[in-house]
FIKOLZA-1660 file (N, C-alpha, C; in steps of 0.1 Angstrom, whole numbers, plus 5000, padded with zeros to 4 digits):
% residues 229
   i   px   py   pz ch aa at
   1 1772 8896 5954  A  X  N
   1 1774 8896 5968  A  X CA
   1 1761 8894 5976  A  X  C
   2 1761 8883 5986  A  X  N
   2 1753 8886 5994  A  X CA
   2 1750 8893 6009  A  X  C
   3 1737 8906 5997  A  X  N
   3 1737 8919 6010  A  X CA
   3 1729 8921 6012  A  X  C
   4 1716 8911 6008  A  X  N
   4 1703 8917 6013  A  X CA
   4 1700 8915 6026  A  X  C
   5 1701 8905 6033  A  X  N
   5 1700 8905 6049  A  X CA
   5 1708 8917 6059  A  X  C
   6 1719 8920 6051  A  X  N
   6 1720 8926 6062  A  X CA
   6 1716 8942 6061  A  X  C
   7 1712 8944 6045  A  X  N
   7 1705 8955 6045  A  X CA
   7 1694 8956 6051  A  X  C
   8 1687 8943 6050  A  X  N
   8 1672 8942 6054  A  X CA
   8 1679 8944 6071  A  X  C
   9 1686 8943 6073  A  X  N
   9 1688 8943 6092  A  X CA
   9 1690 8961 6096  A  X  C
  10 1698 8964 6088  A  X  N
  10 1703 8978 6088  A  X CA
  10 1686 8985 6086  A  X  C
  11 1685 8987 6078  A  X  N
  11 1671 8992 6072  A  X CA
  11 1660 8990 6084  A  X  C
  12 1660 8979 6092  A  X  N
  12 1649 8976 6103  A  X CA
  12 1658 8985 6116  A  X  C
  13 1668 8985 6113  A  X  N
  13 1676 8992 6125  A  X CA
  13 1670 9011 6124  A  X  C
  14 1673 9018 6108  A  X  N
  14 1670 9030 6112  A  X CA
  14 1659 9032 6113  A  X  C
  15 1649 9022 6109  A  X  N
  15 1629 9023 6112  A  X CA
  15 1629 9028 6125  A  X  C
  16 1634 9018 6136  A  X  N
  16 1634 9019 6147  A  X CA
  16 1637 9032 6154  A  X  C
  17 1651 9034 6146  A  X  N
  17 1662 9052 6151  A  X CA
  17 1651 9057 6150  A  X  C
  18 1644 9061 6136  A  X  N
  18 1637 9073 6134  A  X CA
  18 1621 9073 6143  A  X  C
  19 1620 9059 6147  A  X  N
  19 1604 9063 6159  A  X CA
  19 1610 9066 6168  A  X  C
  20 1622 9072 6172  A  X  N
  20 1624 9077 6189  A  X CA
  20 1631 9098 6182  A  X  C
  21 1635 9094 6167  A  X  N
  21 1645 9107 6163  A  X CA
  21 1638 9116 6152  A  X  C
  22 1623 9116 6153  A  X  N
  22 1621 9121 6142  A  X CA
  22 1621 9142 6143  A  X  C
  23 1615 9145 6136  A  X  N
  23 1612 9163 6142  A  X CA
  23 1602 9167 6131  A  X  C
  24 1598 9173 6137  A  X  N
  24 1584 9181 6124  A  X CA
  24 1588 9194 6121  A  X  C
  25 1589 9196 6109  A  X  N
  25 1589 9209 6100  A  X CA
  25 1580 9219 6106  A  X  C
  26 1585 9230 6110  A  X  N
  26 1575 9239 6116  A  X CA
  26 1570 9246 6103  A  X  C
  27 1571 9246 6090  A  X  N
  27 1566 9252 6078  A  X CA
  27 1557 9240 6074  A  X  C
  28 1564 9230 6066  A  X  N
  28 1553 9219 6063  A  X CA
  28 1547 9209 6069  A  X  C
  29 1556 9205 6081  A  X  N
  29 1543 9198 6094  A  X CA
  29 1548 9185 6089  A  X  C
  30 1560 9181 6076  A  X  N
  30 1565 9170 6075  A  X CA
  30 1578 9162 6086  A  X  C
  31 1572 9151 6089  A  X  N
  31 1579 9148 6098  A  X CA
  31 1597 9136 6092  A  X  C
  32 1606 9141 6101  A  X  N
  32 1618 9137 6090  A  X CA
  32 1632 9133 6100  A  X  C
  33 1638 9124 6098  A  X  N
  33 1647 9121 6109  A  X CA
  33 1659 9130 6113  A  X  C
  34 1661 9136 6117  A  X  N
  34 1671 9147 6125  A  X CA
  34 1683 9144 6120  A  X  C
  35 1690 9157 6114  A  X  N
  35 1706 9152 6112  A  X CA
  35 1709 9149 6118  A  X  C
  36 1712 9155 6134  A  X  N
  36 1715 9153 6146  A  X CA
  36 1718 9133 6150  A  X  C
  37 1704 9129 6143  A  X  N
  37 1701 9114 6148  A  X CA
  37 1711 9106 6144  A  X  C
  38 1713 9111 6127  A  X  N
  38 1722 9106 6113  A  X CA
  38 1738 9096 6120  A  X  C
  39 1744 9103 6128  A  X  N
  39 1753 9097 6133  A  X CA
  39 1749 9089 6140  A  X  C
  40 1737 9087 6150  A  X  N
  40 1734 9073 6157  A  X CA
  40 1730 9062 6145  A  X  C
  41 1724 9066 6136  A  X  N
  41 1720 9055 6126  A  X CA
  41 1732 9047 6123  A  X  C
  42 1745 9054 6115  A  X  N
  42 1754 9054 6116  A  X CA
  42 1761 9042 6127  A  X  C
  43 1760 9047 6138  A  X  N
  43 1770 9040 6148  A  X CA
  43 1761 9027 6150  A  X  C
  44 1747 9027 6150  A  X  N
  44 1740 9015 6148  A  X CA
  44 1742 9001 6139  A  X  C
  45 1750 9008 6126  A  X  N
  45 1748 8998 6115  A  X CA
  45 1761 8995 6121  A  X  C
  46 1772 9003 6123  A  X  N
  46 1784 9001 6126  A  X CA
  46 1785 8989 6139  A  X  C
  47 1777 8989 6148  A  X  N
  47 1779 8979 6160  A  X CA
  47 1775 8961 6153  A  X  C
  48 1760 8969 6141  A  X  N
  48 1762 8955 6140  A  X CA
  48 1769 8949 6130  A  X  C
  49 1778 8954 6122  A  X  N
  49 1786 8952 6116  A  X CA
  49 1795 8941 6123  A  X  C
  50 1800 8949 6134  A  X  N
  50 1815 8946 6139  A  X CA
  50 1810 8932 6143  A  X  C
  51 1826 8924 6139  A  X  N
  51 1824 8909 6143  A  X CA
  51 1812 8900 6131  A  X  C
  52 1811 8906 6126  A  X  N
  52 1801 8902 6115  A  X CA
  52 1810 8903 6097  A  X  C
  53 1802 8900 6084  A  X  N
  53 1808 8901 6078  A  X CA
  53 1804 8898 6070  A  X  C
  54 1800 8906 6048  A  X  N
  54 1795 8909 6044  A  X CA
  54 1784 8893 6037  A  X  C
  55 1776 8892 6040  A  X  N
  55 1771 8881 6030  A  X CA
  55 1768 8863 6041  A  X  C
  56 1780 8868 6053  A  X  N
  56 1776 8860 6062  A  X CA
  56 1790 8851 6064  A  X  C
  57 1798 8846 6071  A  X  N
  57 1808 8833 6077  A  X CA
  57 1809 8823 6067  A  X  C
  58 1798 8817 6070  A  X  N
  58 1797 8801 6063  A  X CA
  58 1800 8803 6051  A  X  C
  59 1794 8813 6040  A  X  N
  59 1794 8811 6028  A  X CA
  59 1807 8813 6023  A  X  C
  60 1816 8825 6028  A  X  N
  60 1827 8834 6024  A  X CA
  60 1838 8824 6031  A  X  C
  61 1835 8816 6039  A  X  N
  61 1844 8807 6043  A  X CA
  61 1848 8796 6031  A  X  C
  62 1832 8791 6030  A  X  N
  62 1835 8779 6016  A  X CA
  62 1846 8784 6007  A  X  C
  63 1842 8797 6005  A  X  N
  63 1849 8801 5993  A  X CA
  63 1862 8802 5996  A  X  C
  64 1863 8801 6005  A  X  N
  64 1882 8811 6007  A  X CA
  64 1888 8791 6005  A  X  C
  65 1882 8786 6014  A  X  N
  65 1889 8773 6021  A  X CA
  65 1886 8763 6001  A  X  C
  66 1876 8770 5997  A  X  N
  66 1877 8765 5981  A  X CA
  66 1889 8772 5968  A  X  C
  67 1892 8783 5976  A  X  N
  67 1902 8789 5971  A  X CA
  67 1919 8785 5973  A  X  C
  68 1917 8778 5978  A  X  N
  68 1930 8769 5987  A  X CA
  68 1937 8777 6001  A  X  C
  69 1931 8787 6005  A  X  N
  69 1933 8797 6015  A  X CA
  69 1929 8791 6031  A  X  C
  70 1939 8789 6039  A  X  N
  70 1942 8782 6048  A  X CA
  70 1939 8793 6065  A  X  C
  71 1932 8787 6072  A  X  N
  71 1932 8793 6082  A  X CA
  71 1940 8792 6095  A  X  C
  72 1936 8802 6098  A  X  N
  72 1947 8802 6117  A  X CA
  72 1940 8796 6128  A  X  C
  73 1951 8788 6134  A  X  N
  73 1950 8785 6144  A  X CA
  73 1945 8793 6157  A  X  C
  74 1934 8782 6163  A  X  N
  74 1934 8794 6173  A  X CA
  74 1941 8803 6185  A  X  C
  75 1948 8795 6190  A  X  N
  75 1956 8806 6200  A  X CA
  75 1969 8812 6191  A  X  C
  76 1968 8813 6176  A  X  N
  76 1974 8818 6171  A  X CA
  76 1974 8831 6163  A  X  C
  77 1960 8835 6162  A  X  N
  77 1948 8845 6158  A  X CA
  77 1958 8861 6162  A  X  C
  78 1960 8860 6178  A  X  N
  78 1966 8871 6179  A  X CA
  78 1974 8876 6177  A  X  C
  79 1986 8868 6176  A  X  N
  79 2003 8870 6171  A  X CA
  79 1998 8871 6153  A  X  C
  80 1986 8868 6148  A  X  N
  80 1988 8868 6132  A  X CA
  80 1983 8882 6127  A  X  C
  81 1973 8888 6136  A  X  N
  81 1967 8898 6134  A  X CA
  81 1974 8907 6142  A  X  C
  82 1984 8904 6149  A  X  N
  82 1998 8915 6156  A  X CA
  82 2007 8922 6144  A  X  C
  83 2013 8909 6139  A  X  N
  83 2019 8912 6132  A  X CA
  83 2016 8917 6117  A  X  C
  84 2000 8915 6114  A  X  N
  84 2004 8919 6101  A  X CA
  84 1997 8940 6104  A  X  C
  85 1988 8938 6115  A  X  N
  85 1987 8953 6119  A  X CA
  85 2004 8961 6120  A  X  C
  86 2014 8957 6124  A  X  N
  86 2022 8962 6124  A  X CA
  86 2027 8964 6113  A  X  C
  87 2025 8958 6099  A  X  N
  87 2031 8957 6087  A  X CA
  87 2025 8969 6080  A  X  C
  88 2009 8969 6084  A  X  N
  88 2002 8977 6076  A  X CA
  88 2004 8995 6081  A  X  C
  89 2006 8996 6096  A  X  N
  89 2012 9004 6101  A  X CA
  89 2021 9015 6098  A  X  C
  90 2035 9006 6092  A  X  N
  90 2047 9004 6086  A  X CA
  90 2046 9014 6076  A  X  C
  91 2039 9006 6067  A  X  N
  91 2035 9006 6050  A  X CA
  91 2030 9016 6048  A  X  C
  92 2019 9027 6061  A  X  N
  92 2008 9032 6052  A  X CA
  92 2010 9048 6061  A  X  C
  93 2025 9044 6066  A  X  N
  93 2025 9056 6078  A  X CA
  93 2025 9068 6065  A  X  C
  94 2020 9081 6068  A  X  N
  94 2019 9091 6058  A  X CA
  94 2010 9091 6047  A  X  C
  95 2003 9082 6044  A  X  N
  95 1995 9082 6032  A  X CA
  95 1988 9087 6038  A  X  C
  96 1980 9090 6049  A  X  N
  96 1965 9092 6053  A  X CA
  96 1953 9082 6054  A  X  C
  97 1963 9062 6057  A  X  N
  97 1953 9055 6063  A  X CA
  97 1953 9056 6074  A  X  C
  98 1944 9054 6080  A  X  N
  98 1942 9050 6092  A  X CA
  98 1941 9036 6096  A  X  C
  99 1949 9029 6105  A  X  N
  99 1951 9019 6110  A  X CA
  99 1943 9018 6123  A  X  C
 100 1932 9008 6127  A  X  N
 100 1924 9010 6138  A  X CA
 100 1928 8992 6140  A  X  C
 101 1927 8991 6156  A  X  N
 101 1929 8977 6163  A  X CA
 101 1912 8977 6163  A  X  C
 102 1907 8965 6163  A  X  N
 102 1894 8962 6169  A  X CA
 102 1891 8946 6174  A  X  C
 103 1895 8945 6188  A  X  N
 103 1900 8933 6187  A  X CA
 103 1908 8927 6178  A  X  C
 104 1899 8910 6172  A  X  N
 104 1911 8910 6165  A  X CA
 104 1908 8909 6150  A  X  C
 105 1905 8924 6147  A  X  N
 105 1895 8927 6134  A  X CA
 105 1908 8939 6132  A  X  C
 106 1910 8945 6118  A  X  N
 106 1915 8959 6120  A  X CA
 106 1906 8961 6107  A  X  C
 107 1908 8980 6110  A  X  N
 107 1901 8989 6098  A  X CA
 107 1910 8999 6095  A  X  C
 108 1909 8999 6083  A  X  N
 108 1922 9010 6077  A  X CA
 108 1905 9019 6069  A  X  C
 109 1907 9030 6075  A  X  N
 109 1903 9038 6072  A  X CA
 109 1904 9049 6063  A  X  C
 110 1903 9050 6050  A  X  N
 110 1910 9060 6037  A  X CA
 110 1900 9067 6036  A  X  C
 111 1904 9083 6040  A  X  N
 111 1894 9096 6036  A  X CA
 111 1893 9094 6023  A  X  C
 112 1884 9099 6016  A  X  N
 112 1879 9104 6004  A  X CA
 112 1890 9108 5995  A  X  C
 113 1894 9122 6004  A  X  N
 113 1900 9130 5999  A  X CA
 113 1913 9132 5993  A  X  C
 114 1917 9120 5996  A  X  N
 114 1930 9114 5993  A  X CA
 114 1928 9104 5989  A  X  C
 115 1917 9096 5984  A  X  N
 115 1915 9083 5976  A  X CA
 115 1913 9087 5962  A  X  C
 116 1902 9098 5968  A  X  N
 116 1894 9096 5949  A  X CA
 116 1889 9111 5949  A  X  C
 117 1892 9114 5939  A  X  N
 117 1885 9129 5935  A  X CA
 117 1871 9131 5939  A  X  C
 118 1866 9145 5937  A  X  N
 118 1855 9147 5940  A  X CA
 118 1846 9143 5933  A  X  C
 119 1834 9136 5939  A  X  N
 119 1825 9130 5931  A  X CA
 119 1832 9122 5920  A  X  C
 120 1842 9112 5925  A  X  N
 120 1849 9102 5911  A  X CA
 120 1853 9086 5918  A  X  C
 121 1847 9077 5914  A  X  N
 121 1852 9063 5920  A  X CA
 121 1866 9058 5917  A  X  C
 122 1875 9068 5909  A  X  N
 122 1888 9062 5902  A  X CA
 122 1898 9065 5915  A  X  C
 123 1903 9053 5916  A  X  N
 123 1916 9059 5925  A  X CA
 123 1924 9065 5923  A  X  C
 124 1925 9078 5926  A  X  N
 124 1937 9085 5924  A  X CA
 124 1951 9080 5917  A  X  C
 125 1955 9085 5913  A  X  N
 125 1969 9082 5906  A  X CA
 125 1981 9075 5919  A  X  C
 126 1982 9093 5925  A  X  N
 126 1991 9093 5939  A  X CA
 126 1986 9081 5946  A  X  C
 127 1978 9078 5950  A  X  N
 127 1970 9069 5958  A  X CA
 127 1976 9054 5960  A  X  C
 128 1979 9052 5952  A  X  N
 128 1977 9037 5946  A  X CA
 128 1992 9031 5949  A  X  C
 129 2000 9041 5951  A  X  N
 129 2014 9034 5958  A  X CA
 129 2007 9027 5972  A  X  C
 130 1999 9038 5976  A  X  N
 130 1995 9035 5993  A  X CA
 130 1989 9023 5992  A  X  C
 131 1979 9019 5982  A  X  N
 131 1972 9007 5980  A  X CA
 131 1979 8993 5977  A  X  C
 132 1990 8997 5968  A  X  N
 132 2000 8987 5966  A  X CA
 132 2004 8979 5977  A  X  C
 133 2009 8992 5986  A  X  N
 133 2016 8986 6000  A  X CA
 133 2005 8980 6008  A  X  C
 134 1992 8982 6003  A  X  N
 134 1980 8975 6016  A  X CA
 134 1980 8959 6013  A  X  C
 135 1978 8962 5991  A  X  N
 135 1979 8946 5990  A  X CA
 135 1991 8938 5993  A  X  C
 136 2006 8947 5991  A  X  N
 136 2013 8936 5991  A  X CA
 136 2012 8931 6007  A  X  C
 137 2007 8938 6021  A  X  N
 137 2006 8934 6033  A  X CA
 137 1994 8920 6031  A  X  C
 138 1983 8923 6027  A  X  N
 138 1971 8916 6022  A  X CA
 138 1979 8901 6019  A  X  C
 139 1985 8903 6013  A  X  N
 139 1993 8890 6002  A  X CA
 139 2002 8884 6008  A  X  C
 140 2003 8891 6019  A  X  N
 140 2014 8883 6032  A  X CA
 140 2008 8877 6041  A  X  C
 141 1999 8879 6046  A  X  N
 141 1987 8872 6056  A  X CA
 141 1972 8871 6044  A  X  C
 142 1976 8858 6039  A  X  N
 142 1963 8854 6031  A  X CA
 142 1950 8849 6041  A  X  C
 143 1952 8845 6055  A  X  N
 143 1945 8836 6061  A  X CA
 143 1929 8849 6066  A  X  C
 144 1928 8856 6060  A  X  N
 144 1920 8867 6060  A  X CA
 144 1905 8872 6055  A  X  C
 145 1896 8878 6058  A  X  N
 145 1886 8879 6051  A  X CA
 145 1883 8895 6051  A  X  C
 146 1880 8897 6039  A  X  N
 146 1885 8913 6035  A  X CA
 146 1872 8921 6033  A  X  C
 147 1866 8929 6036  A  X  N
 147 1853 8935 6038  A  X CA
 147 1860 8953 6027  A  X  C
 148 1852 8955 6023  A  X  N
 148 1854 8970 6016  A  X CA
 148 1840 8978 6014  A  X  C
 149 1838 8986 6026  A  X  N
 149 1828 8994 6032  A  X CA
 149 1833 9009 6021  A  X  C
 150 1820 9013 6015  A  X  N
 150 1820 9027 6009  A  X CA
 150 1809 9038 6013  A  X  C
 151 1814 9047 6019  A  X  N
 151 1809 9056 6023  A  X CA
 151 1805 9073 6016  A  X  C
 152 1794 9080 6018  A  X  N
 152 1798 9092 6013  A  X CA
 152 1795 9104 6020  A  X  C
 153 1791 9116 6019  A  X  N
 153 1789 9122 6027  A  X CA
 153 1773 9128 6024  A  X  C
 154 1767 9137 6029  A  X  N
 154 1754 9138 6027  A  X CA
 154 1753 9148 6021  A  X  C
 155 1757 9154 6008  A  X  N
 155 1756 9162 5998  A  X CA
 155 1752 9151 5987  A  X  C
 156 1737 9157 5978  A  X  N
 156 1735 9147 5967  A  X CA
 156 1723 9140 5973  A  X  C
 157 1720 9131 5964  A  X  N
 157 1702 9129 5967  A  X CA
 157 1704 9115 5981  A  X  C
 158 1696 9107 5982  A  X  N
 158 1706 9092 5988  A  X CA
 158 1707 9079 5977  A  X  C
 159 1698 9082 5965  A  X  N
 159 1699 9072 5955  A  X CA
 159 1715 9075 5950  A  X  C
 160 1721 9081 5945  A  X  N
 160 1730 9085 5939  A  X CA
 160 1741 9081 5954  A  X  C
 161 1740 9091 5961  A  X  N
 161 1751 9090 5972  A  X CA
 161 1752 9069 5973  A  X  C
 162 1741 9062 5975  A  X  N
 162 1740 9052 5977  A  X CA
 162 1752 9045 5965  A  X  C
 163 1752 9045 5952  A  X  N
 163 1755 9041 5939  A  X CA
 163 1768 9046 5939  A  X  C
 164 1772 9056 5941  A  X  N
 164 1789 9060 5941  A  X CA
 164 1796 9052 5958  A  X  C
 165 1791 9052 5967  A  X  N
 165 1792 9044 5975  A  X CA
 165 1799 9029 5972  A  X  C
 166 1787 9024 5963  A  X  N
 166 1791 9014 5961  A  X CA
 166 1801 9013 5954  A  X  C
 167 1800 9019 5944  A  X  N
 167 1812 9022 5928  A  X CA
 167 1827 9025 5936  A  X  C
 168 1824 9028 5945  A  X  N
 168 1843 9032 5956  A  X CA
 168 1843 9025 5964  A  X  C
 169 1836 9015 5970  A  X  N
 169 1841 9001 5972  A  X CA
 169 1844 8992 5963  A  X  C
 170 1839 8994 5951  A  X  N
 170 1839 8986 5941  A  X CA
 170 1849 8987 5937  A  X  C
 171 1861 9001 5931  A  X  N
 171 1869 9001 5926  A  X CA
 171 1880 8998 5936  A  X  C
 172 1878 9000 5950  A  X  N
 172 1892 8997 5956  A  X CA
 172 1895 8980 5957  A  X  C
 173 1880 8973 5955  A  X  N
 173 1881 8956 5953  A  X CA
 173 1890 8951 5943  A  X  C
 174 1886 8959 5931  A  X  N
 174 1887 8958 5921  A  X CA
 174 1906 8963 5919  A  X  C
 175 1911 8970 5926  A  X  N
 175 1923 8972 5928  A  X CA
 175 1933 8964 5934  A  X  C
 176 1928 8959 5945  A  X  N
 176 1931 8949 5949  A  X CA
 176 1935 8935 5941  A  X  C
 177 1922 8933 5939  A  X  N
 177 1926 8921 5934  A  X CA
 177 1935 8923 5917  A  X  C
 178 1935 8932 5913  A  X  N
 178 1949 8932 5903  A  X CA
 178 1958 8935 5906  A  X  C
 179 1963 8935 5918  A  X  N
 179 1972 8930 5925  A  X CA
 179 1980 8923 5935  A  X  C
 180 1968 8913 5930  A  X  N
 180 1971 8897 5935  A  X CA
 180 1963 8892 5946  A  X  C
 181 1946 8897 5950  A  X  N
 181 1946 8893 5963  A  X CA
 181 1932 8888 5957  A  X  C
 182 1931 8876 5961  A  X  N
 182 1919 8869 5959  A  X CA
 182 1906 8873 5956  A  X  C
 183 1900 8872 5951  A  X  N
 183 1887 8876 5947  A  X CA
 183 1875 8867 5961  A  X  C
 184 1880 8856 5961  A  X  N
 184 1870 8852 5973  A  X CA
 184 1873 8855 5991  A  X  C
 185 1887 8860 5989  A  X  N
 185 1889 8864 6006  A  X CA
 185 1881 8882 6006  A  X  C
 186 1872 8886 5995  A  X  N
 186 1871 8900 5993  A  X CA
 186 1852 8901 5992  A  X  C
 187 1848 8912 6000  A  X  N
 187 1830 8917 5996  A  X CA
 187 1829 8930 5999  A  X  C
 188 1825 8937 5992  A  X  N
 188 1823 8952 5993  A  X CA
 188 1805 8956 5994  A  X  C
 189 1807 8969 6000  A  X  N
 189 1791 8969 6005  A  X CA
 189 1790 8985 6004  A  X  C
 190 1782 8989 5998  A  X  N
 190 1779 9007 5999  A  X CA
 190 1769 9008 6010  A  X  C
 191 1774 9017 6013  A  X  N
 191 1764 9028 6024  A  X CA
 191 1760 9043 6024  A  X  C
 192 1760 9047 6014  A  X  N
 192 1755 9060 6007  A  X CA
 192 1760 9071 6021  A  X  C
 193 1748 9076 6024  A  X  N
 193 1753 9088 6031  A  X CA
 193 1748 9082 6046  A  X  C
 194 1744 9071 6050  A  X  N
 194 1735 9062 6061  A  X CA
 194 1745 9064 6074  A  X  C
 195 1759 9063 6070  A  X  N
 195 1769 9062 6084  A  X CA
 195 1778 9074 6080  A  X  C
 196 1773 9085 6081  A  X  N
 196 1781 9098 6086  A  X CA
 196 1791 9094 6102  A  X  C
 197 1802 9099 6095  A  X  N
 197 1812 9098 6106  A  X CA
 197 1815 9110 6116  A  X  C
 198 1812 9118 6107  A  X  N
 198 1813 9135 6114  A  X CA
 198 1803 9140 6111  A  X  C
 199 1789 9142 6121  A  X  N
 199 1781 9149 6120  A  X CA
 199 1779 9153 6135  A  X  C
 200 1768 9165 6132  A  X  N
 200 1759 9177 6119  A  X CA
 200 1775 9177 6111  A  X  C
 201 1772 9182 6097  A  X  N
 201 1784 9186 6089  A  X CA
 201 1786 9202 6083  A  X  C
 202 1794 9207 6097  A  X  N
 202 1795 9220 6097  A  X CA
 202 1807 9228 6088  A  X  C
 203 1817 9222 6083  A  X  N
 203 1826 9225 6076  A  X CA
 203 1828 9217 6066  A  X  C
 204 1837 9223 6057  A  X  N
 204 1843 9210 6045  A  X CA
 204 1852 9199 6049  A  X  C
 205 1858 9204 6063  A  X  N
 205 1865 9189 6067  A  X CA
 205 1854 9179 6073  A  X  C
 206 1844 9188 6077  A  X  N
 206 1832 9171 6083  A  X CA
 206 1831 9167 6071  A  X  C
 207 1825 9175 6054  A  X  N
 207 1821 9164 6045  A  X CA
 207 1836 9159 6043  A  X  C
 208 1845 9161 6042  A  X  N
 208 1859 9150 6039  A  X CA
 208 1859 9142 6050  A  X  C
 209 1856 9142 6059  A  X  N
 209 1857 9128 6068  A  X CA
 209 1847 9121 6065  A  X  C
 210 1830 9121 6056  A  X  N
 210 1827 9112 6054  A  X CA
 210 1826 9106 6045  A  X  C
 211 1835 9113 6033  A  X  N
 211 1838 9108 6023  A  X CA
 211 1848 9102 6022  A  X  C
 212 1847 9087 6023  A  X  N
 212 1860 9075 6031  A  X CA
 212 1857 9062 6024  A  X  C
 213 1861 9054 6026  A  X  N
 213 1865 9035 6023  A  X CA
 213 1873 9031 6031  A  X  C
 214 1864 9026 6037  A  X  N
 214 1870 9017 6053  A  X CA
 214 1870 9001 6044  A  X  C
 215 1885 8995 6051  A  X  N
 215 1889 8983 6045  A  X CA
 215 1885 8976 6059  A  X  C
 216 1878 8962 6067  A  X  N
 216 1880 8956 6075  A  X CA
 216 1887 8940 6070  A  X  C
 217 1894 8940 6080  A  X  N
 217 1905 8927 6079  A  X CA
 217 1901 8917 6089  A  X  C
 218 1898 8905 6086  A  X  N
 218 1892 8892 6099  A  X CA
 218 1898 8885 6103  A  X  C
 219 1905 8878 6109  A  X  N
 219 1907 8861 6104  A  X CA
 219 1904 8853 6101  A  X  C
 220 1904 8845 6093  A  X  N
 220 1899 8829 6093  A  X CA
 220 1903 8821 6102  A  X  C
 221 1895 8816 6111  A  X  N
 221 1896 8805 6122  A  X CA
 221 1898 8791 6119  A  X  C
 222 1902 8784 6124  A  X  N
 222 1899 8773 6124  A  X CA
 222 1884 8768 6128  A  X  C
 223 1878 8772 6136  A  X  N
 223 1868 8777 6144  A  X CA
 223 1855 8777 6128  A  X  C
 224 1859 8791 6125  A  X  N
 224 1851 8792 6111  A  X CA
 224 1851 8781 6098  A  X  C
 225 1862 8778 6095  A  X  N
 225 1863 8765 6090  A  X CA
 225 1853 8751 6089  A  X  C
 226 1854 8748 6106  A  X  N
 226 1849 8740 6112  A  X CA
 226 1833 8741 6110  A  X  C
 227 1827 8754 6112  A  X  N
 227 1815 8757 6115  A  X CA
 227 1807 8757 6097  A  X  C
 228 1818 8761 6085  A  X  N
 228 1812 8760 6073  A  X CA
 228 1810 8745 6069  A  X  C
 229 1817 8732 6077  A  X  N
 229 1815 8722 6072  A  X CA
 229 1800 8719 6071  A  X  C
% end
């Protein structure tokens, strides 16, 4: 996958957080960025994320439009991303996804806690009906480009938090596509413990809300198409 730019973008993003968020240890005089800050870091990577997408447009386009995967028209975009949000809606009422509009992007948002055991990248057993129903929606509206964000919470070192991150985007890709969804409309990306959703993390429900796998859903444009020639 190509992820180094946008790490290298993210990474130049918290340099910056942490020269306005740092705090000094009143014991060792070390200076260290504020939990408190943790969620702006967070909502930082998150802005530039949005409308963006893992590895870049052009490239992830070749591949889909090389994959024989056909894009939407433009004044068509809305009615396609209407209806398949309504599908996914439908599908996943009860499981504990969450269904988010973002323009004309959506994010299905799966806690942790109901994905995958503690400290384990395996999807749950129960789980996987709910996954079923995501791909067979996925496999209804092919004209798509599929992002799979892994998150964790800030218990554990960040090398490790960073590595299971990835390993639970990894396995829900990887689920996916054995159940029929393309390998090139698909990129997954870990974020260790960097985008806390619920912070400070005062209870065990803040660490289960950051322990998640956010799925984002795109279109393919005609537009985009056009712009990979």
């Amino acid at each position: 996958m190509k992820t180094a730019s946008i790490r290298l973008a993210a990474l130049a993003g918290i340099a910056a957080l942490g020269l306005s968020a740092c705090v000094t240890d009143p014991v060792t005089g070390e200076k260290k960025i504020s939990k408190a800050a943790i969620g702006g870091v967070g909502g930082a990577l998150g802005g530039y994320l949005l409308g963006d997408l893992i590895g870049g447009k052009n490239s992830r386009t070749e591949e889909i439009v090389g994959a024989g995967i056909g894009a939407v028209a433009g004044a068509g975009v809305g009615y396609y991303m209407d209806q398949q949000e309504k599908k996914l809606r439908e599908r996943t009422a009860g499981t504990g996804i969450d269904v988010e509009r973002q323009g004309d992007q959506l994010v299905l948002n799966m806690p942790g806690d109901v994905t995958f055991d503690y400290n384990s990248a395996l999807v749950k057993s129960q789980f996987r009906s709910a996954l079923d129903n995501v791909a067979a929606t996925l496999a209804e509206y092919p004209s798509t480009y599929i992002d799979v964000y892994g998150h964790t919470d800030s218990t554990g070192s960040d090398s490790y938090n960073q590595g299971l991150s990835e390993r639970r985007a990894a396995s829900v890709a990887d689920y996916l596509a054995g159940r029929g969804i393309q390998r090139a409309r698909m990129a997954t990306m870990g974020f260790g413990e960097s985008q806390l959703k619920c912070a400070p993390e005062r209870s065990e429900a803040d660490y289960q809300c950051n322990r998640r796998v956010e799925i984002r859903i795109a279109p393919v444009t005609q537009n985009d198409v056009n712009a990979a020639r």
